[in-house]
N, C-alpha and C positions, 0 to 999 in steps of 0.2 A: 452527938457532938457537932457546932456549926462545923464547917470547911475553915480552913487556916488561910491566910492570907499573907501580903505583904507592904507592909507601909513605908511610905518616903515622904518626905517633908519639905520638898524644895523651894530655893532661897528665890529663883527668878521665875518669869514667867516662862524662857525657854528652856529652862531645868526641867518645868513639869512639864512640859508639853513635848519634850523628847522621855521621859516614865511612861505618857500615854500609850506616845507610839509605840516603844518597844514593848508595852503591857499589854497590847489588842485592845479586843472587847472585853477583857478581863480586867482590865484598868478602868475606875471610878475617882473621880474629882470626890470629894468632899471636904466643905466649908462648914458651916455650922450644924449639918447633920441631923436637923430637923425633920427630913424628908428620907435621905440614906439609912439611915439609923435604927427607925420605925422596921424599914426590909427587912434587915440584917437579922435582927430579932426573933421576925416571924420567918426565919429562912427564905424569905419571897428575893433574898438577892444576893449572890452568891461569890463577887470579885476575887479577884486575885492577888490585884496589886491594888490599895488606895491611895492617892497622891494629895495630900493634904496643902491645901494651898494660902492657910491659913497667915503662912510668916513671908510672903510675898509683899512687898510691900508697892503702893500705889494702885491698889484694887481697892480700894475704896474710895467715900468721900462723894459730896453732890456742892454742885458748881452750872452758873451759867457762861456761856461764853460762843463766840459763833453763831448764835442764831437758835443755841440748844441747848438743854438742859441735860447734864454729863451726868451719870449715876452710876458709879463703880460697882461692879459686878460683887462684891464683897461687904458694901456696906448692907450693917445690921438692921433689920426691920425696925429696931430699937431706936436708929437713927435717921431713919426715916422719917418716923412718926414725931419725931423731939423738932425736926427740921422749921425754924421761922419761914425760910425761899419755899419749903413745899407746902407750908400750911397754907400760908399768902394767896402764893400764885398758882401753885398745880394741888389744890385743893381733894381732886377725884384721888391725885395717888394717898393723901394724908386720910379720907376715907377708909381706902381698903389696909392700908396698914397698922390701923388703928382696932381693923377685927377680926386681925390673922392671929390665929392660937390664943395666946395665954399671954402675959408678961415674959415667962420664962425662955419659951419659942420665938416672943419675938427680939428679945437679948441675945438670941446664938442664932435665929434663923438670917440668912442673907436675902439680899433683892436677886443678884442670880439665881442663887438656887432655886427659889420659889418659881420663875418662872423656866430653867431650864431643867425642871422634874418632868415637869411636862403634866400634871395634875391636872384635870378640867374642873375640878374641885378648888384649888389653888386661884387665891384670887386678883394674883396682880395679869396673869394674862389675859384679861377680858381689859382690863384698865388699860394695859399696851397695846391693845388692840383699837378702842375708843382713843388713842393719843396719837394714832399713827407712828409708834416707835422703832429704833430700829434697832439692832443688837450689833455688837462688834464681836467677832468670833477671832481668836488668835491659835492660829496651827502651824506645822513643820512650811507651810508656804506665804506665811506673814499671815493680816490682818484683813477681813472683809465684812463686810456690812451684810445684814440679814433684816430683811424689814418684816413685820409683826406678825402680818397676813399671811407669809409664808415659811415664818419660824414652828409654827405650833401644827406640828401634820399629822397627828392619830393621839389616842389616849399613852402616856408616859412617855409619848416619841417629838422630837425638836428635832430641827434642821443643823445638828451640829454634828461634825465629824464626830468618830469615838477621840481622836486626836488633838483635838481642837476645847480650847476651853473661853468661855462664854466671859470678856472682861469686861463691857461697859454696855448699860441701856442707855443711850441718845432719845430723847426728844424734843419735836421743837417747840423753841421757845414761845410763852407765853403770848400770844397778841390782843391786841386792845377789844372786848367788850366779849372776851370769851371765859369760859366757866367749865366748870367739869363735877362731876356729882358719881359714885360709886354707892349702891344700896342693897344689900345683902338681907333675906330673913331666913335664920336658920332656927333649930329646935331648939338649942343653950346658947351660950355663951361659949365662945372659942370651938365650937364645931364648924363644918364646913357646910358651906352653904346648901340651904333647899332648892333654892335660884339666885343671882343674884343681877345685874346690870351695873354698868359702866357708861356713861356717857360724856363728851365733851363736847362743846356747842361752840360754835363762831356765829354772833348777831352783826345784821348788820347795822349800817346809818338808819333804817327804819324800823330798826328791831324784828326783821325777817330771820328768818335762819339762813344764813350764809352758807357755814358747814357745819355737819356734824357726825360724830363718830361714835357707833354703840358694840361695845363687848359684852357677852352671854357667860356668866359660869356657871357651870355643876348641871346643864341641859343642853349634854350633849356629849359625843365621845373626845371633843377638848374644847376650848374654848371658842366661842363663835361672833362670828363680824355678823353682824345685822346688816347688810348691804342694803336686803331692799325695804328696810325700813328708814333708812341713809338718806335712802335716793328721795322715796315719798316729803322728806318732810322736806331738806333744800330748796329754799327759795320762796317756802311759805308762813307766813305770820303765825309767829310764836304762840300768839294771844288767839289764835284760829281752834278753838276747844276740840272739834271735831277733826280737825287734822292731828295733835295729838294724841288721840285716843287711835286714830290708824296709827298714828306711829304703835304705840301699845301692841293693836292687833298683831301687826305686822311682825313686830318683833317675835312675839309668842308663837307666830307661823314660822318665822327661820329656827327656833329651838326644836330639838331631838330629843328632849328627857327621857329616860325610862323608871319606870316602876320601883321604887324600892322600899326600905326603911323609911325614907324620910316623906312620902308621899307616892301619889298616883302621876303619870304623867299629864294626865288633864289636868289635875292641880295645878303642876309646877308649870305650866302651860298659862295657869291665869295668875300666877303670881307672876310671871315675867312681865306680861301684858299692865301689870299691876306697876308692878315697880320700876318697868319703864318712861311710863308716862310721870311717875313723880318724878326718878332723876333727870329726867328733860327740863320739868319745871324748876326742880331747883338746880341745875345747871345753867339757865336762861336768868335765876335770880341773880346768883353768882354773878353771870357775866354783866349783868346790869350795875356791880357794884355791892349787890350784899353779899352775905356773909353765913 
């Protein structure tokens, strides 16, 4: 027989966030259960209390405003993906939402959730990672900012209180002759990635690379910043063949894959090198204007 548990259903956000506390580490958030769910199942997760945060209202919803692009910790990957503002403009997240699970996953699964499971498998946080994004965490001490680099700190583990629940992705906003590209190859359809790449690119007046930002998933024990594939390529022409193909290399040197079902880590190692030199390119097409 699983373990029995206790459920609560709270209207605010500091209803729930006073269940966590008083629930310890035996208290789990869940929203569309996507991720929770799957645990539960296979006994791999064992709560006490679950505080369903579902009927909460104003956690969701995607908006610009301030300099940034607001993404409700609640909205559905469903609505992510239907999104005109993310098709347009932040194109790398309409990508990766677009080959998370199934239809069905991505009608219940959430944008927090996905990234505060903390999966390295999971593909928006290599995307938040390429966006420079920043997370708002709301606990028993108000609200505070978590930026991307330093939310995601081991396999299934985030920067979040057990207390604290995860209610808006910030990023910023779009600027002029930038593009973004997410490129996943896995075995089927709705599996989790073999490797996959995230990139966002700022060109500049001479179509140099200004800035750019790359996230690693499923090669590695969570999601990985390509820093010093970052650095290489800032400030060099785009059109420079042999400078992206180091970006490529480079990148395949910051990944840790290991061995498993879906490949060798020397594979997954030349697929990253693979697929990040195209999402550069068509991140850079992007930023030029296509599509």
């Amino acid at each position: 027989m699983p373990p029995s548990f206790e459920y609560v259903s709270p209207r605010t956000i500091s209803e729930a966030v006073g269940f966590l506390s008083s629930g310890g580490d035996g208290a789990k958030v869940i929203a569309g259960g996507q991720s929770l769910i799957p645990l539960l199942k296979l006994r791999l997760a064992s709560p006490s209390l679950l505080v369903d945060i579902n009927r909460i209202p104003g956690l969701d919803g995607i908006e610009e405003g301030g300099g940034l692009l607001r993404m409700g910790a609640l909205t559905r990957m469903a609505e992510v993906e239907a999104s005109t503002l993310i098709k347009e403009k932040y194109p790398i997240i309409h990508d990766a939402a677009g080959v998370i699970g199934d239809p069905l996953v991505r009608n219940l699964g959430t944008l927090g959730g996905n990234v505060s499971h903390g999966d390295p498998n999971n593909d928006m946080p290599a995307v938040m990672l390429a966006l420079g994004a920043e997370f708002v965490a709301t606990g028993p001490s108000g609200q505070r900012t978590i930026r991307a680099e330093q939310f995601f700190t081991d396999s299934f583990t985030v920067a979040l209180d057990h207390s604290e629940i995860l209610t808006e992705i910030r990023v910023p906003r779009r600027s002029p002759r930038s593009g973004g590209c997410y490129l996943k190859l896995e075995q089927k359809v709705a599996d989790f990635a073999i490797a996959a790449v995230a990139v966002q690119v700022r060109l500049g007046e001479a179509w140099e690379c200004e800035d750019v930002g790359i996230g690693l998933t499923a090669v590695g024990p969570t999601a990985i910043k390509a820093r010093r594939a970052e650095q290489w390529m800032r400030g060099r022409k785009v059109s420079d063949i042999q400078a992206v193909r180091e970006l490529g290399r480079l990148a395949a040197e910051e990944s840790s894959p290991a061995t498993d079902i879906r490949g060798t880590a020397a594979y997954k190692k030349q697929v990253v090198r693979l697929l990040a030199t195209r999402a550069f390119r068509k991140a850079c097409e992007r930023a030029r204007g296509g599509l």
